[in-house]
C-alpha positions, -999 to +999 in steps of 0.1 A: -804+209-035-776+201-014-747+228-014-726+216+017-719+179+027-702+175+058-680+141+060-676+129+096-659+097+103-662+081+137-648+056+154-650+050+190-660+085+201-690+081+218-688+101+245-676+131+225-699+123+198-732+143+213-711+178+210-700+169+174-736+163+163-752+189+183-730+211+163-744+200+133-782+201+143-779+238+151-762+246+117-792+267+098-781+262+065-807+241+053-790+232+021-767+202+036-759+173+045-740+154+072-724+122+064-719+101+098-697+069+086-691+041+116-660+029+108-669-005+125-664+010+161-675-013+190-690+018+214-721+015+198-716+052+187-738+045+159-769+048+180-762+079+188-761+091+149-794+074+149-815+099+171-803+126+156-813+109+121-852+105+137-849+147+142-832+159+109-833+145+075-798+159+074-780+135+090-771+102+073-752+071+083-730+046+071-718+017+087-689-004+075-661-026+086-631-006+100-611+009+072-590+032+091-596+077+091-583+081+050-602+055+037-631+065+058-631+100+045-625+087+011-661+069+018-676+100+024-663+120-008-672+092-030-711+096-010-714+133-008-738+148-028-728+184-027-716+212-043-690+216-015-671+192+009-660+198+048-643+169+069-654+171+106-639+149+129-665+131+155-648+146+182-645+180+176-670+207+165-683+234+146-676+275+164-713+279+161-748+276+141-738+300+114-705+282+102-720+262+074-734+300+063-707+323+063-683+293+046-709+292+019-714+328+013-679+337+009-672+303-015-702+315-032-692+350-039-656+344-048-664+313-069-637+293-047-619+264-054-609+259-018-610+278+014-593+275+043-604+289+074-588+286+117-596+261+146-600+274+184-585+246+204-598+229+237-574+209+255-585+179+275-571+175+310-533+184+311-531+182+278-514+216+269-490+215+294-482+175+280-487+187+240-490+223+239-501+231+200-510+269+202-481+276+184-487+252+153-527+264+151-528+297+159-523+325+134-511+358+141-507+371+106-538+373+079-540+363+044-566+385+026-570+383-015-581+356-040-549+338-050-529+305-062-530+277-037-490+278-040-489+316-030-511+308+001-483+281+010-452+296+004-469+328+025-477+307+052-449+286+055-430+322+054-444+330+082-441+296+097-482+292+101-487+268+076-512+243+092-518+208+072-555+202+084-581+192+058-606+203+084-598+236+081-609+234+045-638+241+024-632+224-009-652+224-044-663+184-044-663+190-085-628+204-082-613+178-063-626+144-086-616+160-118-579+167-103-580+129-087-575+138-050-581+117-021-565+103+009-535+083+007-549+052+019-541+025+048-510+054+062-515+077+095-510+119+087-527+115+058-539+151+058-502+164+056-505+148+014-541+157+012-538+196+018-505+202+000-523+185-037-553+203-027-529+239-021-506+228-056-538+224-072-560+254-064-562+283-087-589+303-069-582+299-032-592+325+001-582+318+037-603+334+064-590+347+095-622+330+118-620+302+139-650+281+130-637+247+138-630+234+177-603+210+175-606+192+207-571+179+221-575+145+239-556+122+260-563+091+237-568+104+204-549+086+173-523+121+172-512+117+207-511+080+212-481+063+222-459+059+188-453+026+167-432+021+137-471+028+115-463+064+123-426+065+115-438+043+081-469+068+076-445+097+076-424+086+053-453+076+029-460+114+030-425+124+025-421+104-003-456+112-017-444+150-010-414+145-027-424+133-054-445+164-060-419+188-059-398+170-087-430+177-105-430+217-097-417+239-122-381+250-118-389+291-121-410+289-091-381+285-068-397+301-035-422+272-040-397+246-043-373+263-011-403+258+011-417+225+002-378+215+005-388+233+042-418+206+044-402+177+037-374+186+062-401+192+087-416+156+077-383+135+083-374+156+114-408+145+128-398+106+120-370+106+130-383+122+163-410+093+165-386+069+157-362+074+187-396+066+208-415+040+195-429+012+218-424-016+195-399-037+177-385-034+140-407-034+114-390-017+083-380-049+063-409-052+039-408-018+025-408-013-012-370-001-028-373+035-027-390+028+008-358+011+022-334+043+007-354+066+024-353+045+059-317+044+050-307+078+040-329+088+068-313+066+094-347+053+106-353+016+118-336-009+113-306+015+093-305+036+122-270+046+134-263+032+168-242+060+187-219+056+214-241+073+241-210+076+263-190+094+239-216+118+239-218+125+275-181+126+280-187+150+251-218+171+278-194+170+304-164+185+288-181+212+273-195+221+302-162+219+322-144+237+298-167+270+294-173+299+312-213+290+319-241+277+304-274+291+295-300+264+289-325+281+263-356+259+271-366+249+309-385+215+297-375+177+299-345+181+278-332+211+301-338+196+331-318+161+328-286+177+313-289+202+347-294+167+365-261+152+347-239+181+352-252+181+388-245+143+392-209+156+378-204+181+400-205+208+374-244+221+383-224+254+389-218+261+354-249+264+346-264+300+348-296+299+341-324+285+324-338+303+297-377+309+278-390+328+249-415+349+271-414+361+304-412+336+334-444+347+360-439+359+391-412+384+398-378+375+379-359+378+412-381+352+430-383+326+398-359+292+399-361+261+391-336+234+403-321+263+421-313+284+394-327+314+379-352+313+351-343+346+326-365+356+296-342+349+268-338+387+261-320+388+293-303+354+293-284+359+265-265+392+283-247+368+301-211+350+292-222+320+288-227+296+258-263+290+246-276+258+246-309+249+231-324+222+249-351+210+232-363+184+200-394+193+189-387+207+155-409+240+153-398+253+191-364+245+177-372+268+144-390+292+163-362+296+192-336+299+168-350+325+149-355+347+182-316+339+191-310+354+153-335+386+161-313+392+194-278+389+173-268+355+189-250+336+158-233+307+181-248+282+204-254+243+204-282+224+196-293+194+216-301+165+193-320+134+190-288+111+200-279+135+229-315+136+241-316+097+240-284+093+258-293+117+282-326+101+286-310+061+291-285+082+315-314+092+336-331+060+334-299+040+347-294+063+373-333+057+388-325+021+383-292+021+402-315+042+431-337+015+433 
């Protein structure tokens, strides 16, 4: 009898792929399955499913032409022949032998719907300092107790941990046809829709505080390839898939329905922050109605509002004339070419430091950068200056707003996708005009 089928797509992975199935092979729960599906990659990586399928009956493969990751797992759901489903993707790989095990036991024993469980992450190269994610992984808070799938959420997102992987799931396979879930095909983040129906839906859900999984960060992987309007359009899919489960909520849960509001803001923050930075041209203009409001209402393509990027630095340089000294709450990209501006204005004097959530290393009196101190925030913030938050990624916004709040600091600016771009075409111009 098979309890556990493990869906892996893979595409083009071949030299990660030997770590992904040795993983499997030294899984000791017999009871399983592992569903290898080549979606039509030209590596050859198929060959390498096959000698594991000459060892151990467990493995199985499917080859087809290339259907993209949602379709692909879709493929594997429809195929799986067990009493419980795990995605795997080829790249990453299981903690250890016993995974498969433990997952089963504790489904077993509290007649699960879904459980949810953490990821240890490798990073490839220079990857964390490019695209550090402990932050968005990594739990420091537990969440013992049978409950709701919407409990488990709204606790999560309260504690700003809520992590929409389907790999870090465990899911009934009965469950999840007779409630209609799959992946959204033919879109890109199509876990994001996946684990919020599958967390909506579950009335008997557990998260474990264990890091089975081994997400493995790489240079060239699909989340951290250079952007094209398929991820701006794949995002706002999901939002509007997302949206459109909310109106469905009922109105007396309203800590649900203030947090999935939370989502979705997340959601459009992130495409709109993909938007500013896609490589190619405009592609919005086939969308469906309700498509084309969103891009609209959203300012995204096409319907994006063109600022005048010189307003906004006449705007930088007069504030930064006009007060008594700047702290600059985040020493990264954005921090560093507003220094670079004001310097180029003559006004690098105004700024007093730059500022981080944690303590810089090394001595404090012996840490600068650009020739200016670097202050933990806590001390920072002692100064008379105004507090600047210079950074765009939504979640080190969230987070770095929340410590200002914890240290009583109610007024400060924050930098902007338009004031990051005109910074950014600023310093570009100014290389050129170098050169």
């Amino acid at each position: 009898m098979t309890v556990i089928s493990v869906i892996i797509p893979i595409y083009n992975v071949k030299s990660y792929l030997k770590d992904c199935m040795d993983s499997l092979a030294a899984q000791t729960f017999s009871d399983s399955e592992f569903i290898c599906i080549d979606d039509g990659s030209t590596d050859d990586s198929y060959l390498t499913v096959e000698k594991y399928i000459r060892k151990d009956k467990r493995f199985k493969l499917i080859r087809q032409k290339n259907k993209g990751l949602a379709e692909t797992r879709n493929v594997g759901i429809r195929n799986a022949q067990g009493k419980y489903i795990l995605f795997l993707d080829a790249d990453d790989y299981f903690a250890d032998g016993k995974v498969l095990d433990k997952l089963c036991q504790r489904a077993e024993e509290s007649r699960l719907e879904l459980l949810s469980f953490e990821t240890e992450l490798v990073y490839e190269g220079r990857m964390k300092e490019i695209d550090n994610k402990d932050f968005y992984y990594y739990k420091s808070h537990s969440y013992p107790g049978i409950r709701k799938g919407k409990d488990l959420f709204i606790e999560m997102m309260s504690n700003q941990e809520y992590c929409d992987s389907a790999c870090f799931l465990l899911i009934r396979r009965e469950w999840l046809l007779e409630r209609g879930i799959s992946f959204y095909p033919g879109i890109l983040y199509e876990d994001a829709l996946f684990c919020m129906q599958c967390f909506l839906a579950a009335d008997r859900m557990e998260h474990v505080s264990e890091r089975f999984y081994t997400y493995r960060i790489r240079e060239k992987s699909i989340m951290t390839s250079s952007v094209r309007w398929e991820n701006v359009r794949s995002r706002l899919v999901v939002y509007r898939e997302i949206l459109r489960l909310l109106l469905l909520q009922e109105k007396d849960e309203p800590s649900l329905q203030k947090f999935m509001t939370e989502y979705l803001s997340l959601i459009a923050s992130h495409a709109k922050y993909m938007d500013e930075f896609r490589i190619d041209g405009q592609s919005d203009r086939e969308l469906a109605p309700l498509d084309l409001l969103l891009v609209k209402t959203m300012e995204l393509g096409d319907y994006r509002i063109e600022v005048n990027e010189q307003v906004i630095l006449n705007g930088l340089e007069k504030l930064a004339a006009d007060s008594e000294g700047i702290v600059l709450y985040g020493a990264g990209e954005v921090g560093r070419m507003f220094f670079q501006f004001l310097k180029d204005k003559g006004l690098s004097g105004k700024v007093l430091c730059y500022a981080t959530s944690g303590n810089p290393k090394g001595s404090l009196a012996e840490e600068e950068l650009d020739g200016i101190p670097v202050l933990p925030i806590s001390e920072a913030v002692k100064q008379p200056g105004q507090v600047i938050l210079s950074v765009i990624a939504y979640q080190a916004r969230m987070d770095m707003q929340q410590t200002l709040s914890q240290l009583g600091v109610r007024e400060f600016q924050i930098f902007d996708q338009y004031i990051y771009r005109a910074l950014r075409h600023y310093a570009s111009s100014a290389v050129c005009e170098e050169l």
